[in-house]
Backbone as numpy.savetxt, mean C-alpha at the origin, in Angstrom:
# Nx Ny Nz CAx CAy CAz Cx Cy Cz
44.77 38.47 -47.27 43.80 39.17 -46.48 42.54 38.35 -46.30
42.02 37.19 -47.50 40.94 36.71 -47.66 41.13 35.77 -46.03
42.53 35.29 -45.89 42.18 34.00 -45.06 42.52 35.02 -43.57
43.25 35.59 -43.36 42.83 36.27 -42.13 41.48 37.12 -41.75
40.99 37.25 -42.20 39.35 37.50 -42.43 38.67 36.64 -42.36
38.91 35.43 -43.12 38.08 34.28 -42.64 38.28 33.85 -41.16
39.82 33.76 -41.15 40.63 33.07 -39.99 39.72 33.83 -38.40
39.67 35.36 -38.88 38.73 36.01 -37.97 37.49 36.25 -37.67
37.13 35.53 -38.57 35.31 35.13 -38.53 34.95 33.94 -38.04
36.16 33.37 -38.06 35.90 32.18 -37.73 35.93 31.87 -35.99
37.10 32.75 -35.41 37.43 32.63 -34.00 36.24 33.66 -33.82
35.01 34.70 -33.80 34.43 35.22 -33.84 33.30 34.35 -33.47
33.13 34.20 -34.44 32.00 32.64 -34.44 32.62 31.60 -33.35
33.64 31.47 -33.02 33.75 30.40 -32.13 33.19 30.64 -30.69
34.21 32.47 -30.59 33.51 32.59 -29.28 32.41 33.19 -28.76
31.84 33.66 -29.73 30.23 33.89 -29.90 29.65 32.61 -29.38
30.03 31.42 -29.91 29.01 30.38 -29.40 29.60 29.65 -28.07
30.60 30.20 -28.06 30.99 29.55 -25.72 30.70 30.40 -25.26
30.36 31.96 -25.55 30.28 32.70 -24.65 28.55 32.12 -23.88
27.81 31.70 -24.22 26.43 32.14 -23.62 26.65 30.62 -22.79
27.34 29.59 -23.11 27.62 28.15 -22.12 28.22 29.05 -20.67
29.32 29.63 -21.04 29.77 30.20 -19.74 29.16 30.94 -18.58
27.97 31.80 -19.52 27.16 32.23 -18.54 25.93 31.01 -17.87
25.45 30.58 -18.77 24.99 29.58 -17.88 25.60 28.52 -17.30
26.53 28.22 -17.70 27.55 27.57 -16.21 27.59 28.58 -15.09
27.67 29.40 -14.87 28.08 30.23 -13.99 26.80 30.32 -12.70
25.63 30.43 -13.36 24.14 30.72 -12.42 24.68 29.56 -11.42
23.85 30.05 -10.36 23.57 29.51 -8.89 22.95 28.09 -9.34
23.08 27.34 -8.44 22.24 26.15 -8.81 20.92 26.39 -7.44
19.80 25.97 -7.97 18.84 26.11 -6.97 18.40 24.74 -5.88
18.28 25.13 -4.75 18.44 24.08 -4.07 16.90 22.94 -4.29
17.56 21.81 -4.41 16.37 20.94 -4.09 15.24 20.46 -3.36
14.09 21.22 -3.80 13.08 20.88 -2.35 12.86 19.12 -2.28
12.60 18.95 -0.69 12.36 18.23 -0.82 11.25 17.64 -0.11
10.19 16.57 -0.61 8.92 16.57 -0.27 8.85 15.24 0.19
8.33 15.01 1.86 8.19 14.20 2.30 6.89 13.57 2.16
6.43 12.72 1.99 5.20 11.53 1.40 4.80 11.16 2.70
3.32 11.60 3.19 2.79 10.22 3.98 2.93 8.51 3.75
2.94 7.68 4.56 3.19 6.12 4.18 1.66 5.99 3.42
1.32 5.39 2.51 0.18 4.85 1.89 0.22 2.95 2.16
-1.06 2.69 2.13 -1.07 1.20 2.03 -0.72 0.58 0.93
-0.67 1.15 0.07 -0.22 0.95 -1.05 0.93 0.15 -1.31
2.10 1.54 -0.39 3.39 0.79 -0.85 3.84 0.13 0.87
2.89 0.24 1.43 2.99 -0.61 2.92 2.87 -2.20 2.86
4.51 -3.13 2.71 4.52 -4.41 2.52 3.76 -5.37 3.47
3.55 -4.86 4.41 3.41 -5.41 5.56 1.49 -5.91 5.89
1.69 -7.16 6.00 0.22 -7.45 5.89 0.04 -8.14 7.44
-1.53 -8.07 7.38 -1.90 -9.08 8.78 -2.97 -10.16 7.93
-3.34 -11.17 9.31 -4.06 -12.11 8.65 -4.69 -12.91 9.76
-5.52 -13.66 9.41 -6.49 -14.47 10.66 -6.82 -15.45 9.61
-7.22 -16.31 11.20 -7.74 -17.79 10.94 -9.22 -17.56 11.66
-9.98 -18.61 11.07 -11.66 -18.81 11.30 -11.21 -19.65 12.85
-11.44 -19.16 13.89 -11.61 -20.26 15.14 -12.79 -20.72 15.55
-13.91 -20.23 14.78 -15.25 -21.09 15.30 -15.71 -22.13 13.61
-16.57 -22.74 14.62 -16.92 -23.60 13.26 -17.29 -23.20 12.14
-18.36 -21.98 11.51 -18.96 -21.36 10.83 -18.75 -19.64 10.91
-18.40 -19.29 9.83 -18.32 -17.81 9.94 -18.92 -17.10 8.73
-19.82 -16.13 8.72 -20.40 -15.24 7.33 -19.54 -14.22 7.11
-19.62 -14.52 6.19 -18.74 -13.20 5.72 -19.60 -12.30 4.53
-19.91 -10.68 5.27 -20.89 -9.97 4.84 -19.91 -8.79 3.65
-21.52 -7.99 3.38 -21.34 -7.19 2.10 -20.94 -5.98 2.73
-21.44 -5.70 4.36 -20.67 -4.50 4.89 -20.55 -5.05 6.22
-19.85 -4.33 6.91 -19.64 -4.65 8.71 -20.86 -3.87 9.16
-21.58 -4.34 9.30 -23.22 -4.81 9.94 -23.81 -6.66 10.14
-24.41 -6.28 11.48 -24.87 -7.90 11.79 -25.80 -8.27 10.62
-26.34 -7.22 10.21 -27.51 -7.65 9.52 -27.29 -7.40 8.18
-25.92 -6.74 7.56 -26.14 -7.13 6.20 -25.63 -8.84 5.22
-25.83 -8.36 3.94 -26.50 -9.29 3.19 -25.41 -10.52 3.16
-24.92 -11.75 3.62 -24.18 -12.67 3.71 -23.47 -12.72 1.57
-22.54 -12.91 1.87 -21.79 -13.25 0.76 -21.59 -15.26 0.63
-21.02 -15.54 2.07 -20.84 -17.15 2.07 -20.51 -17.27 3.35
-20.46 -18.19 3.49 -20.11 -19.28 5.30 -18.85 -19.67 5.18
-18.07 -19.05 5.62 -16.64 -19.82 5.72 -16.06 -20.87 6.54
-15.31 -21.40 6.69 -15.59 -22.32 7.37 -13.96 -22.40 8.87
-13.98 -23.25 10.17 -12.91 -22.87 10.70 -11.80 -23.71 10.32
-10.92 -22.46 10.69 -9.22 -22.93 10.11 -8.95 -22.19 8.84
-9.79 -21.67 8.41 -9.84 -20.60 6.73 -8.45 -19.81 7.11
-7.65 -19.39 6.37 -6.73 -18.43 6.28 -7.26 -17.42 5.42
-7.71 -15.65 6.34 -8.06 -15.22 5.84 -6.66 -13.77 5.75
-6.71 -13.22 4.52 -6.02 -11.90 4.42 -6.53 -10.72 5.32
-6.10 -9.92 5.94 -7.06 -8.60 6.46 -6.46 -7.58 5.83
-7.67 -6.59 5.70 -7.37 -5.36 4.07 -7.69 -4.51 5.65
-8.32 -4.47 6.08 -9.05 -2.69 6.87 -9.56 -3.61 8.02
-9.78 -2.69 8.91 -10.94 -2.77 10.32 -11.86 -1.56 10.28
-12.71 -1.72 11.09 -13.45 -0.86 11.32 -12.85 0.10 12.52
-13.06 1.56 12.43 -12.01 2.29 13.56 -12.81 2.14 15.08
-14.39 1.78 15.06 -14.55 1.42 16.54 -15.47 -0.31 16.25
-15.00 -0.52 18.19 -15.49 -1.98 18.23 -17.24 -1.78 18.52
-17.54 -3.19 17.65 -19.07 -3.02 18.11 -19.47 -3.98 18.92
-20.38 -3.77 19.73 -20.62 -5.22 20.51 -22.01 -5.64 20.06
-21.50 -7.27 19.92 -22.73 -8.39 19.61 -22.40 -9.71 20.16
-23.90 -9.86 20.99 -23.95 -10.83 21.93 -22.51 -10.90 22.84
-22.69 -9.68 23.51 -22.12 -9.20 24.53 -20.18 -9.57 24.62
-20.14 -9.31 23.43 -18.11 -10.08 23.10 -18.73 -8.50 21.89
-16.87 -7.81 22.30 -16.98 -6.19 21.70 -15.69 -6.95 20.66
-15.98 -6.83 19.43 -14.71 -7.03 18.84 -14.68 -5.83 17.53
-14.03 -5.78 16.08 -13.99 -4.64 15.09 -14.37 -5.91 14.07
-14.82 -5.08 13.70 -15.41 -6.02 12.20 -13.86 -5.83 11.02
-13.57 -6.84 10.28 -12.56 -6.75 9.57 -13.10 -7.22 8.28
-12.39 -5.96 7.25 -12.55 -6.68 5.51 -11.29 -7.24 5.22
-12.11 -8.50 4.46 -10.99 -9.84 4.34 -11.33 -10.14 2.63
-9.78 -10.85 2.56 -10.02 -11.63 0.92 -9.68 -13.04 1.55
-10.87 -13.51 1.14 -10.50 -15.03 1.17 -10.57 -15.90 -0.35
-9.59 -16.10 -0.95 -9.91 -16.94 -2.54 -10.49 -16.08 -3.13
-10.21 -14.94 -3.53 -10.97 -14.03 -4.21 -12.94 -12.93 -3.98
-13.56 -13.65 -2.58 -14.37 -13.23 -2.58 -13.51 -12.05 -0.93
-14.51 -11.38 -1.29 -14.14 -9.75 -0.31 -14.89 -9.56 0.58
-15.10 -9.71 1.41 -16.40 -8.98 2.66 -15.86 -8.80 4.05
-16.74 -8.93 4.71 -16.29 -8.69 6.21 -17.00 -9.55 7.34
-16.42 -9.84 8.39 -16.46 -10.68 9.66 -16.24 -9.99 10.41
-17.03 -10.46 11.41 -16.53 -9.98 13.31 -15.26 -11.04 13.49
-14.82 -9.56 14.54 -13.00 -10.34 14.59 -13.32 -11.00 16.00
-14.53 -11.33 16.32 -14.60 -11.72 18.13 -14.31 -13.49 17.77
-14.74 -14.06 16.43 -13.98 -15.12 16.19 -12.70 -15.63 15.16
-11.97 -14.45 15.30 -10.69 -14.64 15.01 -9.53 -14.95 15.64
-8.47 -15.24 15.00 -7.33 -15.17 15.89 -6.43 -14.27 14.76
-5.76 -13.30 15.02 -5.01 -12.44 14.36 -3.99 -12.61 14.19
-3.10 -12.88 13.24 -1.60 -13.28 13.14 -1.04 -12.02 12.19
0.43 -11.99 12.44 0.98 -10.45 11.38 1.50 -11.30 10.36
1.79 -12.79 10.36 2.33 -13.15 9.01 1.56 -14.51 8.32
1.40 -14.64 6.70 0.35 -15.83 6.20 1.52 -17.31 6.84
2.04 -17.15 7.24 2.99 -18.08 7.37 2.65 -19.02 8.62
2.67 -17.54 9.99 2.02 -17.76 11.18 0.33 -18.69 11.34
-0.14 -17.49 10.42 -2.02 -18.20 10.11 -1.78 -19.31 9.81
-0.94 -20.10 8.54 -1.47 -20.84 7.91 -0.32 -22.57 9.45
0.15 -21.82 9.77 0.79 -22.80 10.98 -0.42 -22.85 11.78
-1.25 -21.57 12.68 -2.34 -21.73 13.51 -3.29 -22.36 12.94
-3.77 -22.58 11.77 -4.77 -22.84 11.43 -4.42 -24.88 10.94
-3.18 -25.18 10.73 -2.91 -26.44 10.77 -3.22 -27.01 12.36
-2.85 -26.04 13.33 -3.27 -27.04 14.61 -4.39 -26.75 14.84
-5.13 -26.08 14.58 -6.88 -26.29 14.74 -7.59 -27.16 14.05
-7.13 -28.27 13.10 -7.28 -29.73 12.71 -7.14 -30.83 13.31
């Protein structure tokens, strides 16, 4: 009697503990939302870039004529472009957008009225060999 008693406590206990798997196997599965992401610059590979086409270029602390010069770059520079400005300004009568650039680690901004704009460093750094 001892081991059929056990024998039955035991299958007791067994299916005591599948029973509550079965019910949760059983639930609905809920559907996956799914959330579409604006593009960020972040993960946007895609860069542009310019070369200096005049002899001398400043490159400022903001896109203003008159703010504070960072350095003089010089032409043929291969510069990175990070941003533009969203409208063109005009000075000395040529309307161009002021662009923030990394050149060698310093950051500021130039009028793009003496640039030439290329979409790859590859392109720039070819334009800027024949302006030598």
């Amino acid at each position: 009697m001892k081991r059929s008693a056990t024998a039955t406590l035991s299958v007791l206990i067994l299916v005591l503990s599948i029973a509550p798997l079965s019910l949760v196997s059983c639930e609905k599965e809920q559907p996956v939302e799914r959330i579409d992401l604006p593009p960020t610059p972040v993960l946007t590979l895609s860069s542009e870039w310019a070369v200096i086409r005049s002899p001398f270029l400043r490159l400022r602390e903001e896109p203003l004529q008159k703010a504070k010069i960072v350095a003089h770059l010089r032409r043929g520079s291969v510069l990175e472009i990070i941003t533009r400005t969203e409208a063109k300004e005009t000075i000395d009568n040529v309307a161009s957008y002021w662009f923030q650039v990394n050149f060698g680690g310093l950051r500021g901004w130039v009028f793009g009225a003496f640039l030439e704009v290329l979409d790859s460093k590859s392109k720039a750094e070819s334009f800027a060999a024949e302006l030598e």
